[in-house]
N, C-alpha and C positions, 0 to 999 in steps of 0.2 A: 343249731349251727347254720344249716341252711336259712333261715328266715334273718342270722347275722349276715349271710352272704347277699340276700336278696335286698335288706335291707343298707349293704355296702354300696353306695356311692362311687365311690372313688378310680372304681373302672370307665365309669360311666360318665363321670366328671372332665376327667384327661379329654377324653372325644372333644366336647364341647370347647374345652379350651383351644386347642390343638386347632379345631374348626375359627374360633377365635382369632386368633394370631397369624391362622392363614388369611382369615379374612382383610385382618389389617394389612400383614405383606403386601395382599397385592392388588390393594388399591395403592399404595405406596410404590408400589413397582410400576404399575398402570400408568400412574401420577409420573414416574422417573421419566417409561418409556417414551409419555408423552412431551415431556421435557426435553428429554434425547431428540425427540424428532423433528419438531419446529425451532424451539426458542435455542435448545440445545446447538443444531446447525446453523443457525442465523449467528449465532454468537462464535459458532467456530470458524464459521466466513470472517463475522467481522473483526476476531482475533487475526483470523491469517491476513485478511486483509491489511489489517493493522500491521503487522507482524513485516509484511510486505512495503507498505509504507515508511514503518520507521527504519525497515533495512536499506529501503528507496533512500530515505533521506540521510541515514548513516553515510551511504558510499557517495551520495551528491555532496554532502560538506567533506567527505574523504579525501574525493576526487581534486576538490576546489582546494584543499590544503594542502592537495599533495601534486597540483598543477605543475608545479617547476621541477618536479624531480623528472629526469631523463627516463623515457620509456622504453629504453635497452641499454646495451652495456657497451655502444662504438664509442672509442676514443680516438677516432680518424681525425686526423684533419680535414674539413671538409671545405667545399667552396666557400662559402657564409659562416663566418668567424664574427663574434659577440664578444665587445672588451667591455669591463670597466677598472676604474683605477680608485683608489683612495690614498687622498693625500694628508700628510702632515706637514706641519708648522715649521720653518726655515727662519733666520735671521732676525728679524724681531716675533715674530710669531705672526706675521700677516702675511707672510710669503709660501706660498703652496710650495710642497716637494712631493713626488714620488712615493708614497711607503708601500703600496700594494697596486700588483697587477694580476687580472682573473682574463681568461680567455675563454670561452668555450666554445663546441661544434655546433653544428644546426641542430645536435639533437637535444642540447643543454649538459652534453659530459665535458669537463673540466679538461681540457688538454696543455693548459701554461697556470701555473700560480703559485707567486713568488713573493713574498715581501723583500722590499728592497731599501739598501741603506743608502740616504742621501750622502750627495756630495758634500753639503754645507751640513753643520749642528741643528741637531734636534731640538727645540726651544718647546713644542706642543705638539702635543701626538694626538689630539685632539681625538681620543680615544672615546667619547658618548657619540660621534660622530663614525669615523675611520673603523671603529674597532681597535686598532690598533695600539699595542703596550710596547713599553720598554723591553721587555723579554724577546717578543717578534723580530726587534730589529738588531739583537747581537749575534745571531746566527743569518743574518739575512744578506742576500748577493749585493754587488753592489753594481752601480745603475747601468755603469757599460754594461754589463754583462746581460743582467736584463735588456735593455736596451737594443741589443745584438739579438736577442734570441725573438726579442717581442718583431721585429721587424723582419724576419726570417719567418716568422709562422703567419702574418698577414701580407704579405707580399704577393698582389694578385689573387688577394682575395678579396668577398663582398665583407667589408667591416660594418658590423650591425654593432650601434650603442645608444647610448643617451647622455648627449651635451660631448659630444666625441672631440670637440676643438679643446675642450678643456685636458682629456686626456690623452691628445696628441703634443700638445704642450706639454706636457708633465716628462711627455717620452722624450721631448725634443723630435718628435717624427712627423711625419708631412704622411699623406695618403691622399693617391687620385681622387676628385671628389666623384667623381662618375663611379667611384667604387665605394663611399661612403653612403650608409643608409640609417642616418641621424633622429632617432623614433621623438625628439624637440625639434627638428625640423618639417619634418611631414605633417603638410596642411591638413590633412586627415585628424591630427592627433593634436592638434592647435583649436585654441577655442576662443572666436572673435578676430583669428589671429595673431595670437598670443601664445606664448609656449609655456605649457604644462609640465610639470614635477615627474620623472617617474612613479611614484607610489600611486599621485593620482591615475597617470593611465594605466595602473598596472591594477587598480581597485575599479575601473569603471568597465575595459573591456578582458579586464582576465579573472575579475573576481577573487584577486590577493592580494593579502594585508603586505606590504613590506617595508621597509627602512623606518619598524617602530621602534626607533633608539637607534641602536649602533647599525653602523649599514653591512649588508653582506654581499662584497663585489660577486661571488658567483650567484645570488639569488639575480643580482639587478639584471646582469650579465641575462642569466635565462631569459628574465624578465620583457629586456629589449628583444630578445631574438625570437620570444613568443609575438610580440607583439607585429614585428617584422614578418614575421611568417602568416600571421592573422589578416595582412592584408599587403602579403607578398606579389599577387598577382597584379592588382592595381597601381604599387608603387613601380612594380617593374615597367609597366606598362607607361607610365607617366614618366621614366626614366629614360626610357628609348625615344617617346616623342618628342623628349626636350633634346635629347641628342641630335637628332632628325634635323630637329630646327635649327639648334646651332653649324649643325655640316653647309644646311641649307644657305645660311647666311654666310659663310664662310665661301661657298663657292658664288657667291655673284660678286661677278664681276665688278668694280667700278668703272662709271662712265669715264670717257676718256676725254680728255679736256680738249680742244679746240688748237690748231698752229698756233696760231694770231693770240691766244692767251683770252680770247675772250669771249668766254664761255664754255657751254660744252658742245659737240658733235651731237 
């Protein structure tokens, strides 16, 4: 029995195995740790880094889409009021009316916006354009009324728009031009001397898509009043000087003509 036990293996086996297996672990663990500690870290930088990156570039196209949404919650009236209007089709369908009016504050929050029911019949709602359906305008004010309130909320105020003669016609309303700030007017925003589209300078100095298809008077609306604001201090400034010079001229004198008729003093 003893020389079965001496000649048993199998205590003596385990060891070896055991030693075995260890051996493989940990060069496998070696091999991990060493993993872990260069390529391992290099790759968690460049994960975070990435990580940081693609959340970089997340909240930049975020930021850029979400440009024209208002950064608080005032619905004040403020000095610097932003209209646009969108019209439909009148009488033969070549004649502009009225169908919507959007106003907002300097901050881009919505303080007027109406759609409104022409005077004359509706012939085209020119609705790929306007937005604007049949449904919008059976519950809708009708233009006095509008009309009344639109010129109550811009009243000495700085009106900020694009292509603004058009939508003072629409109102039937007149506004000081020393208080108009027309983003197709401003040689700034002119190219060659030539006036540009909203959309275009709404895609070159604000970096947004707008008026793909149907138009949205509060998008444009923002639109102009970012743009207005973007180089508010210069147009102010170009604004006073031209003032300056018209006072200037305004206060000289004319020479005064001669008794005798002929000539001047």
């Amino acid at each position: 029995m003893t020389s079965q036990l001496k000649k048993n293996p199998k205590p003596k086996l385990l060891n070896p195995n055991w030693a075995i297996l260890q051996q493989k672990l940990k060069p496998h663990g070696s091999n991990h740790s060493k993993a872990s500690t260069v390529p391992k870290s290099e790759a968690s930088s460049k994960t975070l880094l990435g990580k940081r990156k693609e959340r970089s570039d997340v909240e930049s196209n975020h930021s850029q889409k979400n440009i024209l949404i208002p950064v608080n919650d005032d619905f004040s009236l403020t000095d610097e009021v932003a209209m646009d209007c969108e019209m439909v089709g009148v009488g033969q369908g070549n004649k502009s009316a009225l169908g919507r009016v959007t106003l907002v504050n300097k901050w881009g929050n919505v303080i007027y916006d109406e759609f409104v029911r022409p005077i004359e019949r509706v012939v085209d709602f020119r609705t790929q354009i306007s937005g604007i359906r049949p449904c919008d305008l059976k519950k809708a004010k009708d233009f006095p009324t509008v009309q009344k309130r639109v010129a109550e909320l811009i009243k000495g105020k700085i009106l900020v728009g694009h292509a603004l003669r058009n939508d003072l016609k629409a109102l039937l309303l007149s506004h000081p031009k020393n208080d108009v700030r027309d983003t197709s007017e401003y040689q700034f925003f002119q190219k060659e001397g030539c006036k540009r589209a909203l959309r275009h300078l709404a895609a070159e100095f604000l970096g947004v898509q707008i008026q793909n298809g149907e138009h949205c008077p509060v998008e444009d609306a923002r639109s102009a009043m970012l743009l207005y604001q973007k180089k508010r201090k210069e147009w102010e400034k170009s604004v006073k000087a031209e003032q300056k010079l018209k006072l200037k001229q305004k206060k000289r004198k004319p020479r005064k003509k001669s008794k005798d008729g002929g000539g001047f003093e």
